[in-house]
N, C-alpha and C positions, 0 to 999 in steps of 0.2 A: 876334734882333730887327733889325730893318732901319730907318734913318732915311728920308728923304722924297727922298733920291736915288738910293737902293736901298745902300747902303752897308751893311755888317755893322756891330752896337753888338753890341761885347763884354759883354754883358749877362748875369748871371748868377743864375739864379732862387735865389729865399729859400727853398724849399721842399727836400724832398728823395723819393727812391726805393727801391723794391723792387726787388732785380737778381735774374736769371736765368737760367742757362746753359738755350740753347734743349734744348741734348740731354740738362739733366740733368731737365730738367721733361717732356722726353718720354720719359724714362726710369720718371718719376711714374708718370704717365701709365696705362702699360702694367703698372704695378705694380698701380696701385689695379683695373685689372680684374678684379685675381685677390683681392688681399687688402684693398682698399677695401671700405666698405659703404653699403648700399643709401641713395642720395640724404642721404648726407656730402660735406661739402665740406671740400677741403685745400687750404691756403695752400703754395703754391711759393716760396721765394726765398733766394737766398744769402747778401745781406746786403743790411743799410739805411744810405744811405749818402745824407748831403746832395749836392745839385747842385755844391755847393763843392767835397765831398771827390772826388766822380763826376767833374767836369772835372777836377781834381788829379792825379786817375791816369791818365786819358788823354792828361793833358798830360806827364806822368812816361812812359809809355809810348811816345806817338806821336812827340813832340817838337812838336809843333800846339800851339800857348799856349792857355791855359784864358781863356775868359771871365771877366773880371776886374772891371767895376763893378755894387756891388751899391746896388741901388735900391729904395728902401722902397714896399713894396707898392702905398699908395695911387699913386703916381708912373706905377710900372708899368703898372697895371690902368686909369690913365687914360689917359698914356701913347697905349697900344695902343688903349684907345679911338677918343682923338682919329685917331691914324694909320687906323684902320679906315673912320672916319666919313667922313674925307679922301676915302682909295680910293672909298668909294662912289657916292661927289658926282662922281665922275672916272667912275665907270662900268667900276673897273678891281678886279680881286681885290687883297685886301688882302694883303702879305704876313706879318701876324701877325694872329693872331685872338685876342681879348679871352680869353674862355673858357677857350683856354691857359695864356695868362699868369696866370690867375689861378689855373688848377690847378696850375702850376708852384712858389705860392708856399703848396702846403702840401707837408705831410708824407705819404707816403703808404707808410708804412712797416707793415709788418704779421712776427707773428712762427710760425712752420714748425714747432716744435713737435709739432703733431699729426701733421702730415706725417712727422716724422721717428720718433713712435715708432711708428703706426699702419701707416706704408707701409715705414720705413726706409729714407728720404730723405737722402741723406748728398750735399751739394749742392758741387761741388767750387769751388775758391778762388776768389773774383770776380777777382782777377788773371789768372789763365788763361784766366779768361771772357773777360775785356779784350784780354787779348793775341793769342789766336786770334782776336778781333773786327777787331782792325784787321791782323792778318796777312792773313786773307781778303778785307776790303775792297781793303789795297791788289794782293794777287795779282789780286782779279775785277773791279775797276771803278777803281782810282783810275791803280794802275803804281808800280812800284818807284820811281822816282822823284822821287814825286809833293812829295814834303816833304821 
């Protein structure tokens, strides 16, 4: 989230996520063509993890500090409002959209199960996920460097 001079607010959503390694869900994928069934649907994901716990490890990882104030929903969700209605009036794109923030502040945790006995989904450790994540960003766009 961005304040009204473009500035970063270390703002950190109340809600949480579903993670998943891109290559193990296209590994799914390619499984269910074969031992998947006709117009079933399978949940992918490695683990559910709040936005707390999710910045936590990439802050543990990267060394990039984790987003650290947390703000009660209604705040948020108005918040982003106001900043949005602002932009508008300016004739400028906003840089947070309401609708985010607000899907931000649920859970959206779902559980593999079927996946795992139906396809034999074996989703490898969301740590590895993470770390190969920011190994590649900073090899392919950020630089050694960078932090």
């Amino acid at each position: 989230m961005l304040d009204f001079l473009g500035r970063k607010i270390p703002y950190c959503p109340g809600g949480g996520l579903s993670i998943v390694d891109a290559r193990d869900a296209a590994a799914a994928f390619i499984t269910a063509l074969d031992k998947g069934e006709h117009q079933e649907k399978y949940l992918l994901g490695s683990a559910n993890m709040s936005f707390a716990e999710f910045f936590g490890r990439l802050e543990r990882l990267s060394g990039v500090s984790a987003p650290m104030i947390k703000v009660p929903r209604r705040i948020a969700v108005g918040g982003s409002s106001i900043i949005e209605s602002v932009f508008k009036n300016w004739g400028k794109a906003s840089p947070v959209a309401t609708r985010e923030v607000e899907q931000a502040e649920h859970f959206w945790y779902f559980d593999s199960a079927k996946a795992k006995e139906k396809l034999g989904f074996e989703p490898r450790d969301p740590q590895e996920t993470l770390q190969d994540t920011i190994s590649w960003l900073r090899e392919n766009f950020l630089g050694d460097g960078i932090f």
